[in-house]
C-alpha positions in Angstrom: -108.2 99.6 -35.9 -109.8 98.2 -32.3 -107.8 98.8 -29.3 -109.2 95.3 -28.2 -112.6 95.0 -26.0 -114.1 97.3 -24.6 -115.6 97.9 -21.1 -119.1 96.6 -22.2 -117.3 93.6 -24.2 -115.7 92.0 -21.1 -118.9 92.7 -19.1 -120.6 90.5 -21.2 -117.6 88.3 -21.3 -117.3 88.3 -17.0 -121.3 87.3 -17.2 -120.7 84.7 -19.7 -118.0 82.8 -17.4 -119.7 83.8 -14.4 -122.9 81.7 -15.9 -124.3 78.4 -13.9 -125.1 75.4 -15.8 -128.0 75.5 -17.9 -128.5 79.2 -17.5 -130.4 81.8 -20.2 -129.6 84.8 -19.8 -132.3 87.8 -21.9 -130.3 91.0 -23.3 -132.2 92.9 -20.5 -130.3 90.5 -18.1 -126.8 91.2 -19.2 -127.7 94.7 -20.0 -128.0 94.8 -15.7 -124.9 93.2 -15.2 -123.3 95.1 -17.6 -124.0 98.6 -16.4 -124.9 97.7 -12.8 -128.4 99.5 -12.9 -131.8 98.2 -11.9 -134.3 95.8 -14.6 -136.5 99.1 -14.6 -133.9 101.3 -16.0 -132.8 98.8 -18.9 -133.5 101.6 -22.1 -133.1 100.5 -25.8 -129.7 102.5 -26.1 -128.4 99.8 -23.4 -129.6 96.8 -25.1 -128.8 98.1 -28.4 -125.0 98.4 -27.1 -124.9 94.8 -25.4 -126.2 93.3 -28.5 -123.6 95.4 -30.7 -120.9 94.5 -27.7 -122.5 91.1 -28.2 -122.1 90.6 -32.1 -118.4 92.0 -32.6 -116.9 89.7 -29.6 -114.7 87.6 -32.1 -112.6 91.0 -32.2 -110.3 90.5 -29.5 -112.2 88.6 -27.0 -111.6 85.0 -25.7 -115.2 84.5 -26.9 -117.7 84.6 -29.8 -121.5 84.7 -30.2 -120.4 80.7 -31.7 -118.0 79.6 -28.7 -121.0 80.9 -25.9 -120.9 77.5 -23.8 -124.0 75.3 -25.1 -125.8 75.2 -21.6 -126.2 79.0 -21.8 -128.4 80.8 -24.3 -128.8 84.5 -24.7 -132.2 85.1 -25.5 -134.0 88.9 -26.2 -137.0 88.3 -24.0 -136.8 87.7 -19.8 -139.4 85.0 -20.8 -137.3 82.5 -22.7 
C-alpha cells in the first residue's frame, strides 16, 4: 500500500511545475535537480530511480507521465 509520493516523486513533480515554456528536460537533467548533485556525478542507480519515480507518478501525484504539460518533453539523452 503507497504512503503517497515519495521524496524523489515530488522532486520530479517541483521540476515539472518549475519548467519554462517549451523546455526538454533529459533524465540526467532531473536526476540533478532531483538529488542536488553535479551532471558528472549522475550514475545509472540515479536515473534508474527518476525514471521508476517517473513511471509510477499516477500513484498519488497531481501528475502523470500523460498529464506532463505538452511544451515540456522528458527525453533520456542531454541531446534531444
Amino acid at each position: 500500500m503507497s504512503r503517497g509520493a515519495g521524496r524523489v516523486e515530488r522532486a520530479i513533480q517541483a521540476a515539472l511545475e518549475a519548467a519554462a515554456e517549451d523546455t526538454v528536460l533529459s533524465v540526467a537533467d532531473l536526476c540533478v535537480r532531483v538529488y542536488g548533485i553535479e551532471p558528472s556525478m549522475v550514475g545509472k542507480r540515479h536515473r534508474v530511480a527518476v525514471l521508476r519515480a517517473f513511471g509510477q507518478g499516477q500513484q498519488g501525484c497531481a501528475w502523470s507521465p500523460s498529464s506532463v504539460p505538452k511544451n515540456v518533453m522528458i527525453s533520456s539523452s542531454r541531446h534531444a
